[in-house]
C-alpha positions in Angstrom: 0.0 0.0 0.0 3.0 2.3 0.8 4.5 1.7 -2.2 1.4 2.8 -4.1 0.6 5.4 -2.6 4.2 7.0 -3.5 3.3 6.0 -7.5 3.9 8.9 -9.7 0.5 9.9 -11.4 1.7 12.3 -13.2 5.0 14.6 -13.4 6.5 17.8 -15.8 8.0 21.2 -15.7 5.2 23.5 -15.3 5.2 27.3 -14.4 3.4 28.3 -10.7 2.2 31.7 -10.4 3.1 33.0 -7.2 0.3 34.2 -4.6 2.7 36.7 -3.6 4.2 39.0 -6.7 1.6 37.1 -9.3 4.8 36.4 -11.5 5.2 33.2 -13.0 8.5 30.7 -11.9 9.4 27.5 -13.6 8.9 24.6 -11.3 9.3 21.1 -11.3 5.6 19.3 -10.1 4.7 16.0 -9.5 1.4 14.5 -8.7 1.7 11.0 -6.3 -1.2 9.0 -5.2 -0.2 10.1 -1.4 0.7 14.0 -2.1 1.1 16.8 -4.7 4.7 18.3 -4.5 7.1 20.9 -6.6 10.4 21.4 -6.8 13.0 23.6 -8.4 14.2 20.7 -10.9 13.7 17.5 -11.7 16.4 15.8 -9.6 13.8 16.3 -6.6 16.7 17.4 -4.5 14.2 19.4 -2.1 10.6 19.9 -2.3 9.7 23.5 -2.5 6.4 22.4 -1.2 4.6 19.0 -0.3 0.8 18.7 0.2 -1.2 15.9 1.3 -4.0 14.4 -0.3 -6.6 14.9 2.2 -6.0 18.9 1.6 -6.1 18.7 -1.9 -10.3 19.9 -3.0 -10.5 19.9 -6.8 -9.1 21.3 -9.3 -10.5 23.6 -12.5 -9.3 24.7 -16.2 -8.7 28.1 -16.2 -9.9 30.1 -19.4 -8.3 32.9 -19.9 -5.1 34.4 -21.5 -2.4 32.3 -20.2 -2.1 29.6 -22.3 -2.9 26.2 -21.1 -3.8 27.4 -17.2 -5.0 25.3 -14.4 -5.6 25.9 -10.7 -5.7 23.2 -7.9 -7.4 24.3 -4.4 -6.1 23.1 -1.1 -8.4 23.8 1.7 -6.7 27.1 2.5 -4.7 28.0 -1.5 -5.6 28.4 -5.1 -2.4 27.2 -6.6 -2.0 28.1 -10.6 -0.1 26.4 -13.3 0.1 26.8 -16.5 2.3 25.1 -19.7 2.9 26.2 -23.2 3.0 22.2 -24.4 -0.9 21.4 -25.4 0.3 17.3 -24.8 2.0 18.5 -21.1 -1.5 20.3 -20.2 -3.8 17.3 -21.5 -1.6 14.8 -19.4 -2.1 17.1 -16.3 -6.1 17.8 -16.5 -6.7 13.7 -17.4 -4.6 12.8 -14.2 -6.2 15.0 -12.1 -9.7 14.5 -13.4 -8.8 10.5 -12.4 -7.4 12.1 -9.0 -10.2 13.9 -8.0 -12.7 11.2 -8.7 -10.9 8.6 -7.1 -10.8 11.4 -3.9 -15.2 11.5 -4.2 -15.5 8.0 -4.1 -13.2 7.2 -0.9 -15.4 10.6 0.9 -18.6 8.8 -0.1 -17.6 5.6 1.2 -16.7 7.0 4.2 -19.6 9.4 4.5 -22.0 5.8 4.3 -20.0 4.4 6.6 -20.4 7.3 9.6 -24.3 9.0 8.1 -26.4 7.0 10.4 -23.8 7.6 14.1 -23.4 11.4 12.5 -27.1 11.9 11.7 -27.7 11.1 15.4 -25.6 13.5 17.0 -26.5 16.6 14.3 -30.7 15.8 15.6 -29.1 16.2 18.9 -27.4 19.4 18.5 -30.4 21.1 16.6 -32.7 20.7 19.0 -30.2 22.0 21.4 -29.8 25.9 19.1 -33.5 25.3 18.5 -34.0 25.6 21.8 -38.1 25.3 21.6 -38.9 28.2 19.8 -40.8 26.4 17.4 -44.1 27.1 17.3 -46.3 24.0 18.3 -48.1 22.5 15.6 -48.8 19.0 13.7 -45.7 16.4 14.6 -45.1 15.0 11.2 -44.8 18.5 9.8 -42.6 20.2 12.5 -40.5 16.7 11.9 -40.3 17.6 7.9 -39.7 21.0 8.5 -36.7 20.2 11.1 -35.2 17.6 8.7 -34.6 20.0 5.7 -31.9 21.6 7.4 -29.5 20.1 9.9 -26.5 22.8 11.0 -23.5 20.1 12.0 -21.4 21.2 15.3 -18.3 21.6 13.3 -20.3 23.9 10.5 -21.5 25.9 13.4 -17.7 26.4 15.4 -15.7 27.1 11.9 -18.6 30.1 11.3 -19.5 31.3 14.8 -22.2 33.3 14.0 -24.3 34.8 16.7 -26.7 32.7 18.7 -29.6 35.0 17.0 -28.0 34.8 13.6 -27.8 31.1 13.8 -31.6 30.8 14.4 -32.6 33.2 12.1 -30.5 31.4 9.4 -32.4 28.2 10.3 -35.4 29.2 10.2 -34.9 31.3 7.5 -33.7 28.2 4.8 -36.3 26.0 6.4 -38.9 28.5 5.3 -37.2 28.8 1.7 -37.5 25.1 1.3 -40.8 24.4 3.1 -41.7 22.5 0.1 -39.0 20.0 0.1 -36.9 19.1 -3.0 -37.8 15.2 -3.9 -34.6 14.5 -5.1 -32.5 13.7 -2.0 -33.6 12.4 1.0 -30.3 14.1 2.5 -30.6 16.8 4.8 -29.7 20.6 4.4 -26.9 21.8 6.0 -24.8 24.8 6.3 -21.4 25.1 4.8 -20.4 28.6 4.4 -21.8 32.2 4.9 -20.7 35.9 4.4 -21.0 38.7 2.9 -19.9 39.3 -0.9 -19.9 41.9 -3.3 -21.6 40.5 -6.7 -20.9 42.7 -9.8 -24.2 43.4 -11.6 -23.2 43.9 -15.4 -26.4 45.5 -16.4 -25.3 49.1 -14.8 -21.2 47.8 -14.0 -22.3 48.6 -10.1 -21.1 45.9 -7.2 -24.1 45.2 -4.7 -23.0 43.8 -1.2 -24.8 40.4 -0.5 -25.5 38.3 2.4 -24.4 34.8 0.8 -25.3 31.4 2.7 -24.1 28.5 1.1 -25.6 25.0 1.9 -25.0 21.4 0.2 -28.0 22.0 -1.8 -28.5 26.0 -2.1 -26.8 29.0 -2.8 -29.0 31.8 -1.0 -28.9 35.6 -1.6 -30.1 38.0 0.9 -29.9 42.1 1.0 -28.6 42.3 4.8 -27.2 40.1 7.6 -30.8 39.8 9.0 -31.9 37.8 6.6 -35.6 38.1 6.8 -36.1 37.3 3.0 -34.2 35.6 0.4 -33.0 37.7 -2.3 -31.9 35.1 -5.0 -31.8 31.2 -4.8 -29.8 28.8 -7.2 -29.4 25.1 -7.0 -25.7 24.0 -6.5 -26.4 21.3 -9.4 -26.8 24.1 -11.5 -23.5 25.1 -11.0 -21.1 24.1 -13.6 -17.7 25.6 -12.3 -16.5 28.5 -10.4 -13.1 30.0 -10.9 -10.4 32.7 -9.5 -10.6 36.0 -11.6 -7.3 38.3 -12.0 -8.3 41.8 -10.1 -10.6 43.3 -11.6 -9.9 47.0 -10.9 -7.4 48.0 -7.9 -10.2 48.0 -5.3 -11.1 44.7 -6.6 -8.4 42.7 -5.7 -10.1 38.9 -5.4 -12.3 38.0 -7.4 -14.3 34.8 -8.1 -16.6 33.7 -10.8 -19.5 30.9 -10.7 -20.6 29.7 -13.8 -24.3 28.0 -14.4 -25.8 26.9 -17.8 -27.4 30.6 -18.0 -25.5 33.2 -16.2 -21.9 34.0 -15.3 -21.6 35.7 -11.8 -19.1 37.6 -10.8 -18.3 38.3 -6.8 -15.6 40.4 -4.9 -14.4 39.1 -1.5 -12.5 41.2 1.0 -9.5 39.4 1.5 -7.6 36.1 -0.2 -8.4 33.7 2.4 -11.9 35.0 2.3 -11.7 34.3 -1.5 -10.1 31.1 -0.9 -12.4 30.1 1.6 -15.2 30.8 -1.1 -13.5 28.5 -3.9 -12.8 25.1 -1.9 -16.4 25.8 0.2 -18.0 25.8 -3.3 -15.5 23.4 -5.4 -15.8 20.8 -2.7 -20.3 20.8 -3.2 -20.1 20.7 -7.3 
């Protein structure tokens, strides 16, 4: 198994654009079962850097100027490659493709494995936040109502959002979907919120957003308080989304999500908050 998981997927020259100065350095990467690492040169004297495949999210082509340009998220970097050899490029997006869907199918394994032991414990920590504010009313309705949305402890302490802000936001998406989707049995459950700014093309104006991102919705809302939903779209409508260059000098990180009929274009305030954006959304689609 050791020796396995050191196999070489997939190895070249590449050029890495760094996060730092954006300027583009020749570096030798290599793609193992176990890791992704990159060096200065082939001898693999000394790895520049080595990353481990349970941080390694997904990966996306990159269409824009740069010839032949690909990024690969980690759960906290956007790392960018690029190659002027069409054959290089092809061997990199098929090994990574096989990569990434060999990741998925060792999650959903494992995901069967702990559902039933980890759907006990997130029924137990709703009612907790619920804390009996629900209004009284038929069972089996209050018990469909409660299962369309389950906040997981671990969602809940990476976002700590206020105690108000939490309940609001549940009832808030249970309300959305009170008529429930009929194509997963799965519950709802938070995985990301914050506020964006999302360009609106029509007038070239950015309008600051409320975004809550679950593993079945992407939800828009005006304000914080979010007392109605602006804007809803189904994460299976999302094809891609993908790291823009600034955009103008106050709009330094940029992100794009891409469905069959719109492109939409947000601003965050900071990389990491950008970053944290692209694997929360990569990791869903």
């Amino acid at each position: 198994d050791h020796i396995d998981s050191n196999k070489v997927i997939v190895s070249s020259y590449l050029s890495k654009r760094s996060s730092k100065t954006h300027q583009w350095k020749k570096r030798w990467v290599v793609l193992r079962n176990c890791q992704l690492s990159y060096y200065k040169d082939s001898s693999e004297h000394k790895a520049n850097k080595v990353i481990n495949r349970a941080n390694l999210q997904s990966f996306s082509r990159i269409p824009d100027n740069q010839k032949y340009h690909f990024a690969i998220y980690t759960n906290n970097k956007v790392l960018h490659f690029k190659t002027l050899e069409k054959a290089v490029y092809k061997n990199w997006i098929l090994a990574l493709e096989e990569f990434f869907k060999e990741n998925a199918e060792e999650d959903e394994i494992e995901d069967k494995e702990g559902k039933s032991s980890d759907k006990i414990k997130t029924k137990e920590n709703e009612d907790e936040e619920e804390d009996g504010d629900e209004e009284d009313g038929d069972q089996n309705s209050s018990q469909k109502s409660q299962n369309l949305v389950s906040l997981s402890s671990n969602s809940l302490s990476q976002l700590h959002p206020s105690q108000g802000t939490r309940q609001s936001l549940v009832m808030s998406v249970k309300r959305t979907n009170s008529y429930a989707d009929e194509y997963s049995e799965e519950d709802e459950y938070l995985i990301e919120m914050g506020h964006l700014l999302r360009l609106r093309k029509r007038y070239n104006q950015w309008k600051r957003f409320y975004i809550v991102l679950t593993n079945k919705k992407l939800y828009f809302y005006k304000s914080e308080s979010i007392s109605k939903v602006y804007k809803v779209i189904d994460v299976r409508n999302i094809i891609d989304v993908i790291e823009l260059d600034p955009m103008s000098r106050s709009k330094q990180w940029c992100l794009l999500i891409i469905t069959p009929l719109k492109r939409i274009r947000f601003c965050a305030s900071s990389e990491e908050e950008m970053i944290k954006w692209l694997s929360s959304l990569k990791a869903i689609i």
